[in-house]
C-alpha positions in Angstrom: -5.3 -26.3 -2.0 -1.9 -23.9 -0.9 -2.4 -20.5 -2.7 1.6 -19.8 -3.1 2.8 -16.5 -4.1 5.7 -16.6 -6.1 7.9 -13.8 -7.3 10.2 -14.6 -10.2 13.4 -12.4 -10.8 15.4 -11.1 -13.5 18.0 -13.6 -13.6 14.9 -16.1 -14.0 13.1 -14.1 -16.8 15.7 -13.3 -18.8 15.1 -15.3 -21.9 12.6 -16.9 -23.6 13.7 -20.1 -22.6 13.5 -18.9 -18.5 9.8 -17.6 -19.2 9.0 -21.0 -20.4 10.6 -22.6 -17.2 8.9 -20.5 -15.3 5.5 -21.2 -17.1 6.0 -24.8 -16.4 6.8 -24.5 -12.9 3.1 -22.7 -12.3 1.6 -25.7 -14.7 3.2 -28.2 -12.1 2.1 -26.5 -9.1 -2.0 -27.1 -10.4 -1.1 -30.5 -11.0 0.1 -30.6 -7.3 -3.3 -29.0 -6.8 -2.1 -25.7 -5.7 -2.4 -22.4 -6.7 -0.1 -19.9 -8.0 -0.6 -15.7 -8.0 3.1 -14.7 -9.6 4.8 -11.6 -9.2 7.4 -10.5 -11.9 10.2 -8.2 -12.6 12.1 -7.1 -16.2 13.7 -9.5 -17.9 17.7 -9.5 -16.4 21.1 -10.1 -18.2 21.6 -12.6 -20.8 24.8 -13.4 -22.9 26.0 -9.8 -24.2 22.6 -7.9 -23.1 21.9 -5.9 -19.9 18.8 -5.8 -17.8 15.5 -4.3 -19.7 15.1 -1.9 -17.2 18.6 -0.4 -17.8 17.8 -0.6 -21.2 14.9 1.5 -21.0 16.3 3.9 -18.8 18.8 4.7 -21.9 16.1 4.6 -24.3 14.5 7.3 -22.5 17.1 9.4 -21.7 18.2 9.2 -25.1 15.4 10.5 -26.6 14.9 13.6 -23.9 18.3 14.5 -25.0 17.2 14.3 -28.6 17.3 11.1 -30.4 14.6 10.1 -32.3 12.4 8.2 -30.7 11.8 5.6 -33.5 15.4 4.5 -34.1 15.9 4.0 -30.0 12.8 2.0 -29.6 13.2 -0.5 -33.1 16.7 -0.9 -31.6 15.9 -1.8 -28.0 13.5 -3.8 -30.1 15.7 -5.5 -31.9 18.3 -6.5 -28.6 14.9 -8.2 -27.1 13.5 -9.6 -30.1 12.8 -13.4 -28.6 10.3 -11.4 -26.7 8.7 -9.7 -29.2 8.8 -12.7 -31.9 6.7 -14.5 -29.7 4.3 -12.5 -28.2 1.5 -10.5 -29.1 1.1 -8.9 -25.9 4.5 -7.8 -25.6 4.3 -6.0 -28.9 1.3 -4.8 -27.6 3.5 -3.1 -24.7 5.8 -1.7 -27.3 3.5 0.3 -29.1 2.8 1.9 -25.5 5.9 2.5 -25.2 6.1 4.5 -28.8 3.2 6.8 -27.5 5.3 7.5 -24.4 8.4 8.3 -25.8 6.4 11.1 -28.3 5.3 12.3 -24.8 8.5 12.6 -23.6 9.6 14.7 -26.7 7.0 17.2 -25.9 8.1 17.4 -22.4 5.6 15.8 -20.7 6.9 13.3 -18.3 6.7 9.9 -18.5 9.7 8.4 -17.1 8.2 6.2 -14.9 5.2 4.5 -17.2 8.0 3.8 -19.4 10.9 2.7 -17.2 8.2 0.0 -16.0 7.3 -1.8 -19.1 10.0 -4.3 -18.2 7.6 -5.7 -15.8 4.5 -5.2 -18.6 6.9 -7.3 -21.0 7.4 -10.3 -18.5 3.6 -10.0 -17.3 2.9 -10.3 -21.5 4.8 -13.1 -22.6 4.4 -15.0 -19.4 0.7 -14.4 -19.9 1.0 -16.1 -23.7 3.3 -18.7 -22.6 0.7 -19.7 -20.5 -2.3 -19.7 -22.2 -0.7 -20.6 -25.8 1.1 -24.3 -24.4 -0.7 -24.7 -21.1 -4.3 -23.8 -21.2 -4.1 -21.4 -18.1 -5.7 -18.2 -18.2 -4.2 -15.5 -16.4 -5.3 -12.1 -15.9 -2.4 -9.1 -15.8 -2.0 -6.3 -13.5 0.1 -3.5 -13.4 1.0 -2.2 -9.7 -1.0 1.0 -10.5 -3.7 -0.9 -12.0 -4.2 -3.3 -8.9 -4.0 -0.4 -6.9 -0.8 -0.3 -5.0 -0.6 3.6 -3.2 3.0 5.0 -3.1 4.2 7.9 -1.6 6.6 10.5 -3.3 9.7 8.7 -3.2 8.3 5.2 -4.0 7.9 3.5 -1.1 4.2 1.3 -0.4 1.8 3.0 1.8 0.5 0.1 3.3 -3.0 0.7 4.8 -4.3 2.6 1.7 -2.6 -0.3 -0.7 -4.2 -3.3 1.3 -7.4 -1.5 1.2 -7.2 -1.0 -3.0 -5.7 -4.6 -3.2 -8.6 -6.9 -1.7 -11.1 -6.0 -3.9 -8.9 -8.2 -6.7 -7.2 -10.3 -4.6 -8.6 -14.2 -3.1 -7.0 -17.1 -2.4 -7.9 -18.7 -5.7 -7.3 -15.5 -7.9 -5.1 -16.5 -11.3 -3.1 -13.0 -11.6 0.3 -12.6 -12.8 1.6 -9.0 -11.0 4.3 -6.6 -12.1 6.1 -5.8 -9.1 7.8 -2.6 -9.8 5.1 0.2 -10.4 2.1 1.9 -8.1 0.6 4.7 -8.1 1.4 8.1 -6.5 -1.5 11.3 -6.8 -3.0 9.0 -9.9 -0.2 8.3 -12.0 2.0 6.1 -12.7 5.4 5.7 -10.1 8.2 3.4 -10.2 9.2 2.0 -6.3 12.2 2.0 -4.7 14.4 -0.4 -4.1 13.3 -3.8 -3.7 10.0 -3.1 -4.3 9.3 -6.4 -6.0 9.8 -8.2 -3.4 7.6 -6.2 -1.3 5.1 -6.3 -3.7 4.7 -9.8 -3.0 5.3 -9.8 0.9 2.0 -7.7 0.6 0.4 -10.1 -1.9 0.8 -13.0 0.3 -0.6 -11.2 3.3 -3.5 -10.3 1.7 -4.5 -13.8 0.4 -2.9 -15.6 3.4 -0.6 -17.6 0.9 3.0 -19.0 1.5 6.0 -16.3 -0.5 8.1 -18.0 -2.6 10.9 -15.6 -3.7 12.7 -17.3 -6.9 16.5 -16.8 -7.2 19.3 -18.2 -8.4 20.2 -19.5 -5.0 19.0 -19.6 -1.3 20.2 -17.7 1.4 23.9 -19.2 2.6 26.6 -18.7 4.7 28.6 -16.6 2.5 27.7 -15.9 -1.0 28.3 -18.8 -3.4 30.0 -16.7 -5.8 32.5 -15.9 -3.4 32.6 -19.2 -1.5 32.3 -22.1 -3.7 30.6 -25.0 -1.7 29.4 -22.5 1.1 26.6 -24.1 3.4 22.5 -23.6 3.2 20.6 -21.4 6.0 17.8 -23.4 6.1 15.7 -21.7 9.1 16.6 -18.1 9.9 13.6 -16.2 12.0 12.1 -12.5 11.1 14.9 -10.9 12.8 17.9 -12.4 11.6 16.7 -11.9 7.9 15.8 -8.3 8.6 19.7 -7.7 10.3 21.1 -9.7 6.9 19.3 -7.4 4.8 20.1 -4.1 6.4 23.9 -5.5 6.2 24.1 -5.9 2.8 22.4 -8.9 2.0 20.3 -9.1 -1.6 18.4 -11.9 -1.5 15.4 -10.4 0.3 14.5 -6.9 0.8 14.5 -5.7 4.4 10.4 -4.1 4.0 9.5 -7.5 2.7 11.1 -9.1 5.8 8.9 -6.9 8.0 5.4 -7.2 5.9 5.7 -11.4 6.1 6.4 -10.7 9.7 3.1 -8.7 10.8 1.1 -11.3 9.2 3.4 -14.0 9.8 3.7 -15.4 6.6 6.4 -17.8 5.8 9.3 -16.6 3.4 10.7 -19.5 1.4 13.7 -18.0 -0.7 14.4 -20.8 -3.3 16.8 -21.7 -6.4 14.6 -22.2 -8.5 15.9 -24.6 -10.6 16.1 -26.8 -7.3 13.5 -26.0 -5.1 14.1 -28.2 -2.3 17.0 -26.0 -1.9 15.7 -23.0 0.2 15.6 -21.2 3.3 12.5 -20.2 4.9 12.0 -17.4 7.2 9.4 -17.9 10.2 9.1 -17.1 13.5 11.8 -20.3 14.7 15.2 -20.7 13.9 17.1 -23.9 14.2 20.0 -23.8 11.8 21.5 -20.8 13.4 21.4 -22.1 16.5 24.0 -24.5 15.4 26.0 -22.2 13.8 28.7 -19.2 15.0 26.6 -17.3 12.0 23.8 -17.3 10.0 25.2 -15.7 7.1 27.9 -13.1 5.6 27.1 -10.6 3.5 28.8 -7.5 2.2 27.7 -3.7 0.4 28.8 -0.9 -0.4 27.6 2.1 1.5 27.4 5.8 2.4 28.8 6.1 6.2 28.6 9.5 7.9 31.1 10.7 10.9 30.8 13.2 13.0 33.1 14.4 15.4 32.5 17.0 18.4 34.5 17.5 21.9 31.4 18.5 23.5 29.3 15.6 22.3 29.3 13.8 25.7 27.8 16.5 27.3 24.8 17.1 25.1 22.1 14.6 26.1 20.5 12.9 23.0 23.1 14.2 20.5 22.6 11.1 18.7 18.9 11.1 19.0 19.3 14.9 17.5 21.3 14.0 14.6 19.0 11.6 13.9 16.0 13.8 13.6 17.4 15.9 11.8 18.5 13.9 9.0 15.2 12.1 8.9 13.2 15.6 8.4 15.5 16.4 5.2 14.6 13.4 3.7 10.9 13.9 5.0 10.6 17.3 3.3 12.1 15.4 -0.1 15.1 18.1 0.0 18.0 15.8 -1.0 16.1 14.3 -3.9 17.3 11.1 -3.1 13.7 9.3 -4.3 13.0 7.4 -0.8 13.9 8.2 3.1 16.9 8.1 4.5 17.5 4.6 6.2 20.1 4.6 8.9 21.1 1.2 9.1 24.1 1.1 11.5 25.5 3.1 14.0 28.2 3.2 16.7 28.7 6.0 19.2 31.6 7.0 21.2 32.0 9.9 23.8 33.2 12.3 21.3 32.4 10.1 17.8 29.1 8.8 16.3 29.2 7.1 12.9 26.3 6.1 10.6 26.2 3.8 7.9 23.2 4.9 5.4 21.2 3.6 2.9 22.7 4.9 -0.5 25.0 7.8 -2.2 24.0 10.9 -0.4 26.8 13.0 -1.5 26.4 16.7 -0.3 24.4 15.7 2.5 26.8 16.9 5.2 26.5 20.7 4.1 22.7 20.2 4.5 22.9 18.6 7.7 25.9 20.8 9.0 23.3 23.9 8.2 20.6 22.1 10.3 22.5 20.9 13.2 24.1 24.5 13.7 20.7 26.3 13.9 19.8 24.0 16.9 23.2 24.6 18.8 25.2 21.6 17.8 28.3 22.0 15.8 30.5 18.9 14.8 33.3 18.4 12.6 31.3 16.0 9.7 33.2 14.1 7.1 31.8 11.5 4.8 32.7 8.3 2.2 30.0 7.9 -0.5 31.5 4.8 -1.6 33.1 2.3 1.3 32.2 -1.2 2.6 30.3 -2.6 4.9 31.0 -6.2 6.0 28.3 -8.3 8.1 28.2 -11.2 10.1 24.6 -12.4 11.7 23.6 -15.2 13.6 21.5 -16.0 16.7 24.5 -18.8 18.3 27.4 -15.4 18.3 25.1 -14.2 21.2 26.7 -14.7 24.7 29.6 -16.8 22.6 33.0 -15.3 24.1 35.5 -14.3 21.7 33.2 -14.0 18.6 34.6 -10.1 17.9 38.2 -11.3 18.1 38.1 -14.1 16.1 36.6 -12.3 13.2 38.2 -9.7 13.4 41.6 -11.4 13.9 40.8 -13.0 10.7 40.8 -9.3 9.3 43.9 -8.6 10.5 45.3 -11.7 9.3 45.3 -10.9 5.8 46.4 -6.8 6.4 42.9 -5.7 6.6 42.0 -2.1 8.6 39.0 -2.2 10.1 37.8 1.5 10.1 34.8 1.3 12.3 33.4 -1.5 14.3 29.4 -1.7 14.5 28.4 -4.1 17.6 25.2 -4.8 18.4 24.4 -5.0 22.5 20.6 -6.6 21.4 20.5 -8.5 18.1 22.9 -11.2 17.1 25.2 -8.9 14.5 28.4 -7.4 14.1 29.3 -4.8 11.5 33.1 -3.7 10.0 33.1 -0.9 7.4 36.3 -1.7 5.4 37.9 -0.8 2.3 35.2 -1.6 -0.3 37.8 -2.6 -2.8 38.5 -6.0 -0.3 35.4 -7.0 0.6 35.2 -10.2 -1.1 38.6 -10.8 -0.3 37.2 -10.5 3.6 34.5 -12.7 3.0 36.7 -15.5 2.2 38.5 -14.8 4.6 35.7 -14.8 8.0 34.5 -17.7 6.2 37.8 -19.5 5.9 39.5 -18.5 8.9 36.5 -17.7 11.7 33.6 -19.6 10.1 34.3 -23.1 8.4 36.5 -24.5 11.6 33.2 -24.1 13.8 30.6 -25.0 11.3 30.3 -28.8 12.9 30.4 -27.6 16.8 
């Protein structure tokens, strides 16, 4: 038997129709004799309806400002009423969420317990589905309930998580988890960003299964929406998949990446409605030897400059600024909900520019303030909203003219490159651009730079 954990999206969950889908693919994979412990997240878009999660986020906000709680709730009922038609369970969830929502009107807060009934929703009628037209029991956790440990801004604390986890976790365990909740100081906590994902990196590593993570489409040489007919990555090792991730790439969360990789657990990323199509992430890579990249991928993100004559003479300016803007985020000043990631960064004599994880407008007041009390004092502007541009692969290392070629493709169609982000050790090359082109450069690498070399 192959215990397989499988994480199943929004755009998967959301309809009816994708829960039942979804039911039958864990049906088939007993009759194949293996095993199945699912992770799920809120139901996503579907015809003229947003994401549950966004929904509920309204809902709640709503009724803080005022509304009444009763009207909000029978009409985010009514938007998701295949949900609630069927299942039980799911109304089950709803009355929950009634109770919170009378909480919230007292000003007691429970943002969090009710921003994550997305996930209960999915874990309830998947659960029913299930047992109702397949004869499988399966047994629902909540991240909190299992035992998943955050920290304040929402990220997994891994030791005391694994610890909590094993006592309900084996190999053979029938468990359907919602991937989006934990618990911080004994409540309830939503995580941060791609935390779903990690949620089942962990899950896999615990029970020594394979991670399937179920999307619309594997990870390709430029995204298909942009690139019609764009190739597979079939292979891609720990460290290309980590570099896609940090430059801009969706499909897999960067923390997941680096969880499969300490205990080596192979990452399949699948379409799900064709699951022969996928790219798994191991130790090896072949594909990318083959190709000038692995993959393009694109995001919009904050990037910090900072500017200072005398930066050349002050050893480990870079290292300072660094520290500095870590020990905000560490002390929870900015509010931002997680720590700062610096993704990117590129340093001249006078110049060093970072591209972050998110928005952190007002930042640079902060970290002007901080750098100034330990002697350092540059000129600091920053872009909340710009565009990052990435190309990875393992064949662009020691492959002479790689930079100009894509960037010359840049230029070709009248883009500015505004900062260039090399990497001297890993197989990457960054361009923060306008963010209003970015797809429009996509095409264009992939066109001009990519798709002439892609049989060499």
């Amino acid at each position: 038997m192959v215990t397989k954990v499988k994480k199943y999206g929004g755009s998967v969950l959301r309809n009816l129709d994708g829960f039942h889908a979804v039911a039958q693919d864990i049906s088939s994979e007993f009759d194949n004799m293996n095993n199945v412990i699912a992770v799920v997240s809120a139901p996503g878009t579907y015809d003229n309806r947003g994401k549950m999660t966004d929904s509920l986020i309204k809902v709640y906000n709503s009724v803080r400002e005022g509304a009444d709680p009763d009207q909000e709730l029978n009409s985010f009922a009514r938007d998701f009423k295949d949900f609630f038609d069927y299942s039980d369970s799911a109304n089950r969830v709803l009355d929950d969420m009634k109770k919170y929502l009378i909480l919230a009107t007292q000003h007691i807060s429970t943002y969090d317990v009710f921003v994550s009934s997305g996930e209960r929703v999915s874990s309830a009628v998947l659960s029913d589905i299930l047992e109702k037209e397949f004869n499988l029991e399966y047994q629902t956790f909540t991240g909190y309930g299992i035992g998943i440990q955050l920290d304040s801004r929402g990220d997994i604390l891994v030791e005391q998580t694994v610890k909590e986890m094993s006592k309900y976790l084996s190999p053979d365990s029938k468990i359907i988890l919602e991937g989006f909740s934990g618990s911080y100081n004994g409540h309830a906590k939503t995580m941060a960003r791609g935390g779903s994902d990690d949620t089942a990196a962990l899950t896999a590593s615990l029970t020594g299964a394979e991670l399937w993570l179920m999307k619309d489409y594997p990870i390709m040489i430029a995204p298909p929406n942009i690139v019609p007919g764009a190739k597979v990555i079939r292979n891609m090792n720990y460290k290309e998949a980590s570099l896609a991730a940090k430059g801009g790439s969706e499909i897999v969360h960067g923390d997941a990446i680096d969880i499969a990789e300490r205990g080596k657990i192979p990452i399949y990323v699948a379409n799900f409605n064709n699951q022969q199509e996928y790219t798994l992430i191991h130790i090896r890579s072949e594909t990318t030897k083959r190709f000038p990249v692995a993959t393009i991928s694109h995001d919009i993100v904050s990037v910090l400059n900072l500017d200072d004559p005398r930066m050349g003479g002050v050893s480990g300016y870079e290292f300072e600024v660094r520290g500095v803007l870590n020990r905000i985020f560490e002390e929870g000043e900015h509010g931002l909900g997680r720590p700062i990631s610096i993704d990117l960064s590129n340093s001249s004599p006078n110049d060093i520019t970072l591209v972050l994880s998110r928005n952190m407008e007002g930042l640079e007041s902060k970290l002007k303030q901080r750098l100034r009390a330990i002697g350092l004092r540059p000129k600091i502007s920053y872009d909340a909203v710009d565009g990052l541009i990435s190309v990875i692969g393992r064949a662009m290392k020691g492959r002479v003219g790689t930079h100009e070629a894509l960037s010359g493709a840049l230029a070709e169609i009248g883009i500015n490159i505004k900062t260039t982000f090399p990497s001297r050790k890993n197989p990457y090359i960054g361009y923060n651009i306008d963010p209003d082109r970015l797809e429009e450069a996509v095409r264009a690498l992939y066109d001009i730079a990519i798709q002439p070399n892609l049989g060499q």
